[in-house]
C-alpha positions as CSV (number, residue, x, y, z in Angstrom):
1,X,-7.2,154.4,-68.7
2,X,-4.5,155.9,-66.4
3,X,-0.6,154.8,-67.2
4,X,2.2,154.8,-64.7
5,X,5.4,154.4,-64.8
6,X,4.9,150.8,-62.4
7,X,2.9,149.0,-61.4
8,X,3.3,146.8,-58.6
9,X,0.9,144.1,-57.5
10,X,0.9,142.8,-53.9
11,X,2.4,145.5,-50.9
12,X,4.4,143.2,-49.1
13,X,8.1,143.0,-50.4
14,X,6.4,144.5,-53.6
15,X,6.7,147.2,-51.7
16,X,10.5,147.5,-51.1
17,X,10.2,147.9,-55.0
18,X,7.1,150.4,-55.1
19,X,9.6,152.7,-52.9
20,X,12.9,152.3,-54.5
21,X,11.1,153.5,-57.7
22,X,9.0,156.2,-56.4
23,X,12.0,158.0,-54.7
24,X,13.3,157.8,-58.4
25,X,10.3,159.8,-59.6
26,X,8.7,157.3,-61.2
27,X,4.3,157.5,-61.2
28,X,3.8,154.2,-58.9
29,X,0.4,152.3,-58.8
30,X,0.3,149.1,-56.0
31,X,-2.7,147.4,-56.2
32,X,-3.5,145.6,-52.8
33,X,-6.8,144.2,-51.1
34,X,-5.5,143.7,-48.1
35,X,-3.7,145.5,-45.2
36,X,-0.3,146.6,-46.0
37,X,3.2,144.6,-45.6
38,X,1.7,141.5,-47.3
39,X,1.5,137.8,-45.2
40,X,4.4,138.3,-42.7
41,X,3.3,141.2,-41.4
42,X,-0.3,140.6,-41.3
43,X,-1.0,136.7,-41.4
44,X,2.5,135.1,-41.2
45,X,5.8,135.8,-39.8
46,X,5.5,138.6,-37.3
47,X,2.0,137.7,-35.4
48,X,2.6,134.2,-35.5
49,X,6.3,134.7,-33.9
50,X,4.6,137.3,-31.1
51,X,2.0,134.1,-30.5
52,X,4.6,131.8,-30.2
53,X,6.7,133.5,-27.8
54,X,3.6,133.4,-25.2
55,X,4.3,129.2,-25.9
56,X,7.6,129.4,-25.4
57,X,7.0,130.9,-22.1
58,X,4.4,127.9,-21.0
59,X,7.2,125.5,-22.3
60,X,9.7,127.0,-20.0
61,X,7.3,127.2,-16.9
62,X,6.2,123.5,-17.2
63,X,10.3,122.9,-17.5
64,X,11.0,125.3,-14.3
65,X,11.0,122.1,-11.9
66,X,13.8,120.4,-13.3
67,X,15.9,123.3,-12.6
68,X,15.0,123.5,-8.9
69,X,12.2,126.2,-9.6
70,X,8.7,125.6,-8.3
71,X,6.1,127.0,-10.3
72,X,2.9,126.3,-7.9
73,X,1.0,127.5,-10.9
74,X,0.4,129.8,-13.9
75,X,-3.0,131.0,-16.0
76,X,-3.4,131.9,-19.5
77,X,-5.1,135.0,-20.2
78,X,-5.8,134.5,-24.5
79,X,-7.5,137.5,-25.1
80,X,-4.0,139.5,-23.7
81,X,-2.2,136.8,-25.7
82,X,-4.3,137.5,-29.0
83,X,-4.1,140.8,-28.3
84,X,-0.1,141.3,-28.4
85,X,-0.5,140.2,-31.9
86,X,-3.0,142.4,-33.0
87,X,-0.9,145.4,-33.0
88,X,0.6,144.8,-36.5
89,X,-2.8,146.0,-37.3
90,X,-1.4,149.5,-36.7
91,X,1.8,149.1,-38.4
92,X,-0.1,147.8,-41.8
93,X,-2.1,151.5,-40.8
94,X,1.1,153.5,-40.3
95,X,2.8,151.8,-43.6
96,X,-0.6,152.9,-45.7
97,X,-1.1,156.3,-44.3
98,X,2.5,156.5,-45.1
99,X,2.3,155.9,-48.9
100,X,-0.7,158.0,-49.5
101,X,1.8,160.8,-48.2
102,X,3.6,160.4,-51.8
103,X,2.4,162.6,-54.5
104,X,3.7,160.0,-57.4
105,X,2.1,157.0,-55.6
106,X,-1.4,155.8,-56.3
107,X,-2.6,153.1,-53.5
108,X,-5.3,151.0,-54.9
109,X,-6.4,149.7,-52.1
110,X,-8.7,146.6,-53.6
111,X,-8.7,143.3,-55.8
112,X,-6.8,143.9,-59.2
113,X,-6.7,141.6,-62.0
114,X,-5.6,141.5,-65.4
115,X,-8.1,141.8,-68.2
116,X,-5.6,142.2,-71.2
117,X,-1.8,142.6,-72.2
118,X,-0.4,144.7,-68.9
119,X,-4.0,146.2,-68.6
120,X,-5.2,145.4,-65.2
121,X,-8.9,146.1,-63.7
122,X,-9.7,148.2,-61.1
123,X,-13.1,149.3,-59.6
124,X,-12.6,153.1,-61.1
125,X,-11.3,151.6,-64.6
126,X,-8.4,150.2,-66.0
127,X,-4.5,151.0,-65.3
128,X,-1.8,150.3,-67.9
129,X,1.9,150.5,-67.6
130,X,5.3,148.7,-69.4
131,X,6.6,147.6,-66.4
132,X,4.7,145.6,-63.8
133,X,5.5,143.6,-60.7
134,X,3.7,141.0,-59.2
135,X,4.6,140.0,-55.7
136,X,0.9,138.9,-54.8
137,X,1.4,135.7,-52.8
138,X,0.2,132.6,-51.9
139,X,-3.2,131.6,-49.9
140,X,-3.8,128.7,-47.7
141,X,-4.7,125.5,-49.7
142,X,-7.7,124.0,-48.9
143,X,-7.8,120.0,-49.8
144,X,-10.5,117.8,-51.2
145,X,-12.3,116.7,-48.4
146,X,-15.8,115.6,-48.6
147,X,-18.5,117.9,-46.8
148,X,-15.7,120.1,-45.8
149,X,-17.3,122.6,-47.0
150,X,-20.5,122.3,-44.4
151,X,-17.7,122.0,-41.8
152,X,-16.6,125.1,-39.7
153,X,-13.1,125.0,-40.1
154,X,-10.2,127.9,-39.8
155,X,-6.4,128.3,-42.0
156,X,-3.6,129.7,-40.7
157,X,-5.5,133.3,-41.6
158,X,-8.5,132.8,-38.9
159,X,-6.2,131.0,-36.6
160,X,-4.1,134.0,-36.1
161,X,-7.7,135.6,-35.3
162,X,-8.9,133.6,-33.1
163,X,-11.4,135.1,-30.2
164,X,-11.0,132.1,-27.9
165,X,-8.7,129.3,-27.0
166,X,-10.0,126.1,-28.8
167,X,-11.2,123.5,-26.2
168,X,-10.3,120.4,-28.4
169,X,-8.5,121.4,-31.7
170,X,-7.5,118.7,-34.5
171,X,-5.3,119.9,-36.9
172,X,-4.8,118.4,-40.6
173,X,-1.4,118.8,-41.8
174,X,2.2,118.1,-40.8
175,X,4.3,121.0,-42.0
176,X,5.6,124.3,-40.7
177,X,2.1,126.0,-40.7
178,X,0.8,122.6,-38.8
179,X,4.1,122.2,-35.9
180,X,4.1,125.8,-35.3
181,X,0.2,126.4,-34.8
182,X,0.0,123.5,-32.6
183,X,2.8,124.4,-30.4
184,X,1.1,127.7,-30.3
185,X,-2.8,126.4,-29.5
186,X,-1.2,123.4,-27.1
187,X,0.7,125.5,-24.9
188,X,-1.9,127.4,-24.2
189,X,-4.1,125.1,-23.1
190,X,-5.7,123.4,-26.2
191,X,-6.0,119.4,-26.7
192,X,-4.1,118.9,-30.0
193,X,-4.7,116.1,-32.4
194,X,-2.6,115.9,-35.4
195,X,-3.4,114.1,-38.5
196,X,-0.5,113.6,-41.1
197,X,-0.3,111.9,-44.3
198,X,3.3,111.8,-44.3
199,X,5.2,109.3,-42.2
200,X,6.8,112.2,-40.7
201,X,6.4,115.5,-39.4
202,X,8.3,118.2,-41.5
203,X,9.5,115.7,-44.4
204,X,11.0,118.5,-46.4
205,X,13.7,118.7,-43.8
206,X,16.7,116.7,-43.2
207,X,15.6,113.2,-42.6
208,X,17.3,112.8,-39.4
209,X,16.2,116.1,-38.0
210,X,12.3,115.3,-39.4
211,X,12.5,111.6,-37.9
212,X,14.0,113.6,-34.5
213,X,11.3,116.1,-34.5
214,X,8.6,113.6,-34.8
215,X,9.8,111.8,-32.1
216,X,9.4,114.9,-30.0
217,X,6.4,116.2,-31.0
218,X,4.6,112.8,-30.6
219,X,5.6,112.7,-27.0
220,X,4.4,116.3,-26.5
221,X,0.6,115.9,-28.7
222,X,-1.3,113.1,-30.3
223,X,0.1,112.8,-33.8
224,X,-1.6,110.0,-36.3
225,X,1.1,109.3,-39.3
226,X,0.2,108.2,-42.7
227,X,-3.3,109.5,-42.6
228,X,-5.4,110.9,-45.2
229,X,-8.4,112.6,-44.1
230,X,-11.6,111.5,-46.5
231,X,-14.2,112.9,-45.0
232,X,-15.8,116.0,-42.4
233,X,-19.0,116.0,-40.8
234,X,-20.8,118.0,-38.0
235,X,-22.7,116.1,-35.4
236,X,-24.3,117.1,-32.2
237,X,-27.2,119.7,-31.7
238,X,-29.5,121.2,-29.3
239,X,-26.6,124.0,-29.2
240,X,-23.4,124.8,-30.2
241,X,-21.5,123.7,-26.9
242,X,-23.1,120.2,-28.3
243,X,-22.0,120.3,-31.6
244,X,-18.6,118.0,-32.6
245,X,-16.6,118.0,-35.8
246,X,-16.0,114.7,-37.1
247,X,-12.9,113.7,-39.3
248,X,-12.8,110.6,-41.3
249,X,-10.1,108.3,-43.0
250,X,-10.3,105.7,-45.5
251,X,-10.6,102.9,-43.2
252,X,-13.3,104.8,-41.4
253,X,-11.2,105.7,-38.8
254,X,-12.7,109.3,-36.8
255,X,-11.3,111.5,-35.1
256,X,-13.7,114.5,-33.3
257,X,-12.8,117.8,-31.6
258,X,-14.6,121.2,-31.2
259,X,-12.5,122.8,-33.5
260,X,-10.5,122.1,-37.1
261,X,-7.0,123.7,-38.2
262,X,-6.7,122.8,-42.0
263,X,-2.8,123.7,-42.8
264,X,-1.9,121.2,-45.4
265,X,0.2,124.3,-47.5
266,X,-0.3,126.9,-49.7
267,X,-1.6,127.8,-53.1
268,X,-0.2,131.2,-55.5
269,X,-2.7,133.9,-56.0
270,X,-2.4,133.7,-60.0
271,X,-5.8,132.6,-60.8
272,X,-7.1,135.2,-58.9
273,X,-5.0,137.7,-60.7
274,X,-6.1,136.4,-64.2
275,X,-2.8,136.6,-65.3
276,X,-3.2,134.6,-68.5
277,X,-4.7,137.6,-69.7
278,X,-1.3,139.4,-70.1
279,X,-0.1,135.4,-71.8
280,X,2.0,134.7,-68.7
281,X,2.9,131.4,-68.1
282,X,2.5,129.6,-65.0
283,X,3.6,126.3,-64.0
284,X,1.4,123.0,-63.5
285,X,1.2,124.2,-59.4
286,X,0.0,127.6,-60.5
287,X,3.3,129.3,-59.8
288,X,4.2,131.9,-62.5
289,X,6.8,130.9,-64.4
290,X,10.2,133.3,-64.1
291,X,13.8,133.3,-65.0
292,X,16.8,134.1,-62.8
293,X,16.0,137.7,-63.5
294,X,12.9,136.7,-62.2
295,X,11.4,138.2,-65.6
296,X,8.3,136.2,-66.3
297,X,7.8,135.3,-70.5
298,X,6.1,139.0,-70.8
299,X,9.1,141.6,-71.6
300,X,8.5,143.8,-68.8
301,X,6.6,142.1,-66.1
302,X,8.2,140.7,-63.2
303,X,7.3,138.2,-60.5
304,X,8.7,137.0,-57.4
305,X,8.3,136.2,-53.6
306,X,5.9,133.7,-53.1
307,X,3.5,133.6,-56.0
308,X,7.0,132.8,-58.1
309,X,7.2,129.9,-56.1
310,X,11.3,129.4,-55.6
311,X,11.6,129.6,-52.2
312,X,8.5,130.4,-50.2
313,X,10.2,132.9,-47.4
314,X,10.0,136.3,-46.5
315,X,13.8,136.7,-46.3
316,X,14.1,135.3,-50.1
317,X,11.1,137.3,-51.3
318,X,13.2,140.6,-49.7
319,X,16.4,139.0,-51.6
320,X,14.6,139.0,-54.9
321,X,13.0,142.7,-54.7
322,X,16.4,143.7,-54.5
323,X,17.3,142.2,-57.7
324,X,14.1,143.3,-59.1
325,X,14.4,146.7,-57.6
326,X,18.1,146.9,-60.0
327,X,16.6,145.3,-63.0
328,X,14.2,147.9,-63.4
329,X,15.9,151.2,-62.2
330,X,18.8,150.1,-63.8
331,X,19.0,147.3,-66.2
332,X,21.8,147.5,-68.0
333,X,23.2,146.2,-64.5
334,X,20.8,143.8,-63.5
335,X,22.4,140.1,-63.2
336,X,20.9,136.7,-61.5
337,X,19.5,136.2,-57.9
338,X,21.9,134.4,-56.1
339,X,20.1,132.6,-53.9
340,X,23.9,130.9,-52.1
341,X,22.8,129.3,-48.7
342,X,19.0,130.1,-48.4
343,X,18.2,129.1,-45.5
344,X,14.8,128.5,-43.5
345,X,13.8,128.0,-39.8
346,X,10.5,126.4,-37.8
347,X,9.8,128.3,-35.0
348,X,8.2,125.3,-33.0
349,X,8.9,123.1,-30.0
350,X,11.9,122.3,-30.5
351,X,12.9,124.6,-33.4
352,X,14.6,123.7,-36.6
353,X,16.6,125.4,-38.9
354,X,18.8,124.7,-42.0
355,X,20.8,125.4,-45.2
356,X,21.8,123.6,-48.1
357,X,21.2,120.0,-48.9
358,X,19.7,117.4,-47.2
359,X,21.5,113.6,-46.6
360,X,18.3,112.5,-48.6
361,X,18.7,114.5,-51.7
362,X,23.0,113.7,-51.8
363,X,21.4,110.2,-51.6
364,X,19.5,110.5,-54.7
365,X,21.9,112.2,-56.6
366,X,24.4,109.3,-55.6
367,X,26.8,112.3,-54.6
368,X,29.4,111.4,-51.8
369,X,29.4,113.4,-48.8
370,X,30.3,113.1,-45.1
371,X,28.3,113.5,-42.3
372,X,29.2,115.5,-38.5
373,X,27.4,115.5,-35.9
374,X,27.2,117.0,-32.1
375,X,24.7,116.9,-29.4
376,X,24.1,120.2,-27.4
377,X,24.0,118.0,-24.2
378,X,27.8,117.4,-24.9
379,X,28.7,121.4,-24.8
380,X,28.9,123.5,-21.7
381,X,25.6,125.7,-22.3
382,X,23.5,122.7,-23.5
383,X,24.3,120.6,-20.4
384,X,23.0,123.7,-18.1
385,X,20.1,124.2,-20.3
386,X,19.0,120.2,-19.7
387,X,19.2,120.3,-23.1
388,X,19.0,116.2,-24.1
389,X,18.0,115.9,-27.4
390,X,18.9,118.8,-29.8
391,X,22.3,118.6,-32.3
392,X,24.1,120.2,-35.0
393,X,24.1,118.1,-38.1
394,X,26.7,119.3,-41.0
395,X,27.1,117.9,-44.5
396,X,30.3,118.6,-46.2
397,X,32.1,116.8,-49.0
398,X,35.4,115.2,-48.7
399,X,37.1,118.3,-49.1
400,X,35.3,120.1,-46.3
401,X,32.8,122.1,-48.2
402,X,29.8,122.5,-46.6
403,X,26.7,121.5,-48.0
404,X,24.2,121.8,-45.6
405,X,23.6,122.2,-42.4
406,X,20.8,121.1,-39.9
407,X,19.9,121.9,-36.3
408,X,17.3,120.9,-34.0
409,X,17.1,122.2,-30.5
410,X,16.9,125.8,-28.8
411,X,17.8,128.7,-30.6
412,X,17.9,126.6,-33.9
413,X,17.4,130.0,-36.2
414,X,19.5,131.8,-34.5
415,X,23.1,129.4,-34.5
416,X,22.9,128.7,-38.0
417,X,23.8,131.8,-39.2
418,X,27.3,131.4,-38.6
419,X,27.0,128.8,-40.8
420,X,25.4,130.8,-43.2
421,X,28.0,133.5,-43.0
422,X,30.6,130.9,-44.2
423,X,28.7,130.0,-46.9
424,X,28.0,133.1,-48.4
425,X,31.2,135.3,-47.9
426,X,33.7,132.9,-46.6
427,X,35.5,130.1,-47.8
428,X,32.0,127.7,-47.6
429,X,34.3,125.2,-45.4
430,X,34.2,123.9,-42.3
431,X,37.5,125.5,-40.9
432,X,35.5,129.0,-41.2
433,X,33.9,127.6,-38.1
434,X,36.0,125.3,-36.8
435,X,39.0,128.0,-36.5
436,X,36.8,130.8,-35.3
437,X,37.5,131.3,-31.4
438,X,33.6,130.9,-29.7
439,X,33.0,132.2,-26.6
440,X,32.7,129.1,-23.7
441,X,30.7,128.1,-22.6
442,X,28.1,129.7,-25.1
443,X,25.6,127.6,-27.2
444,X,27.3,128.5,-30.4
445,X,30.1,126.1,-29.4
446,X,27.2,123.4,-30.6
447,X,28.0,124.7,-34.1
448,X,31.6,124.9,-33.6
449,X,31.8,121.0,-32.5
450,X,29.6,120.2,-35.3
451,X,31.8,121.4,-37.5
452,X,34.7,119.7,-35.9
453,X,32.7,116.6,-36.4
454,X,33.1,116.3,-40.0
């Protein structure tokens, strides 16, 4: 049995961690199956966010007109497309050839999982070690639908694969994973089909800015609302330009296409880890259990991004590593994540971003608040970007503390951080913003009337 120093499962922000303590001189061992730099860089953030630019494009070519410029016409070439996002392929190449550079780092480049206390199984053997790290993930979730599984279907993982532009795609889901792949697949050329079993699209966000986005969307694809998918079939034959995919819901309703997205969220990787073998505790979702140190009930053995199931982002994932990272070089210093204004952003059409709480949880907490808000068509910039719909919506008690912040419109990710500045290392109150000189007639002055609003 070989014994290191760490051990770290999962080389996406695990990774930040796997460095941090090699450069210390500790004997690291990361135990990964898959390409290096975890889902963002391989199946999430980064390829989706090179795909979706290509949309972005279409959506402002099919706008040109209104602005007085005649596009007479425009082709999509997929493969070129599909291509652009392929080359994170060589920086997950470059990161591994990278780390088998270091003399006190082992790669094991395959499936791990735990067959006893901190013991975990490998194809040579077994490796041990006191402290381990598990920053292994999450996996798309596949629900119970009957003969789904005699259905050709892709996930998020395939779709971000995908050899040629789906003719007629349904999608099942109404999340991030669902908006942001269908903006993606539409744009270029796809028929889209929606099917939600929420009344909205994106219900964990603000319920104005979900009811808004809805609204939108519905006008741009066919979206079906409060519908539960039962069953899949294939029918069709003679060949597989005959063949149709066949989605069913409890009153029998169908739906058919050529193609099926499933993107109905995500499930953590700790079952395939085994981790009840080392006694960790998971929750009733499968999410390992952690404190604030992110310590899971197993004196030495971390977890966090994803699979620790706090905030699913990349950007909170790299926030806890850090934390991590101190605990175990130095842990007479470590001290709780602070996860002050954790914010998120849906990189769809339109995008959305936000911070803090929402007008529906203040509602259920019966906690008083006031509401601002301010369209970017009343602002300068957003009048000479057509811009009709999007606004800033701020939540701030009576005092002027901000406790939340929503925006839907162009450049959604991108003006919130402002707000997220003030949150963090200002005074967390409106008059951060609202006394800040903005440039005119920049977009940011969207966030600045917002503000003012309240």
């Amino acid at each position: 049995m070989q014994k290191f120093d760490l051990i770290v499962i999962g080389a996406g922000s695990g990774l930040d961690v796997a460095a941090a303590a090699a450069a210390r001189g500790m004997s690291v061992a990361i135990v990964e199956e898959g390409p290096m730099g975890g889902t963002c860089l391989n199946r999430g953030c980064i390829p989706t966010k090179i795909l979706i630019h290509s949309a972005d494009v279409v959506q402002m070519l099919k706008k040109a007109g209104s602005f007085g410029v005649n596009v007479t016409g425009y082709s999509v070439d997929f493969k070129k497309v599909m291509a652009r996002a392929r080359t994170v392929d060589a920086d997950a190449a470059s990161i591994e050839a990278n780390l088998r550079k270091i003399k006190n780092v082992t790669l094991f480049r395959e499936r791990g999982v735990f067959s006893g206390p901190k013991t975990i199984k490998v194809k040579s053997g077994e490796i041990t070690s006191e402290k381990i790290v598990i920053a292994a993930g999450t996996r798309p979730a596949i629900p119970p639908i009957d003969g789904l599984d005699k259905v050709p279907y892709m996930t998020s993982d395939e779709a971000l694969k995908a050899e040629g532009l789906p003719k007629e795609l349904i999608i099942i889901g109404g999340g991030y994973i669902a908006c942001e792949l269908a903006h993606f697949f539409g744009s270029m050329g796809s028929s889209i089909q929606i099917l939600q079993r929420n009344v909205k699209l994106l219900p964990d966000e603000d319920e104005e800015i979900s009811q808004k986005f809805t609204e939108m969307f519905s006008k741009e694809y066919p979206v079906r609302l409060s519908f539960a998918v039962k069953k899949a079939e294939m029918k069709g034959g003679g060949g597989e330009d005959s063949k149709r995919i066949v989605v069913y819901g409890a009153d029998g309703t169908a739906f058919e296409g050529t193609d099926l997205l499933i993107a109905t969220g995500r499930v953590p990787n700790s079952d395939i880890l085994q981790v009840e073998k080392c006694g960790i505790k998971i929750n009733k979702h499968g999410y390992i259990e952690t404190n604030e140190y992110m310590e899971t009930n197993v004196p030495g053995v971390w977890a966090f991004g994803d699979i620790a199931g706090k905030y699913l982002f990349k950007h909170s994932a790299n926030l806890e590593a850090e934390y991590v990272t101190i605990s175990i070089l130095t842990p007479d210093h470590r001290h709780k994540v602070d996860y002050t204004a954790m914010p998120h952003g849906v990189f769809s059409h339109p995008q959305v971003a936000g911070v803090g709480a929402t007008e529906q949880e203040l509602k259920v907490k019966g906690e008083d608040y006031l509401v601002g808000k301010y369209m970017y068509k009343d602002t300068g910039m957003g009048e000479a970007l057509g811009e009709h719909d999007g606004f800033v919506k701020f939540i701030a008690d009576y005092e002027g503390k901000i406790l939340g912040c929503h925006i839907i419109g162009p450049e959604a990710s991108t003006l919130l951080h402002e707000v997220l500045v003030s949150m963090k290392a200002g005074k967390c109150h409106v008059n951060d913003i609202i006394n800040t000189v903005h440039i005119h007639p920049a977009l940011s002055e969207v966030v600045q009337r917002g503000a003012g609003s309240v």
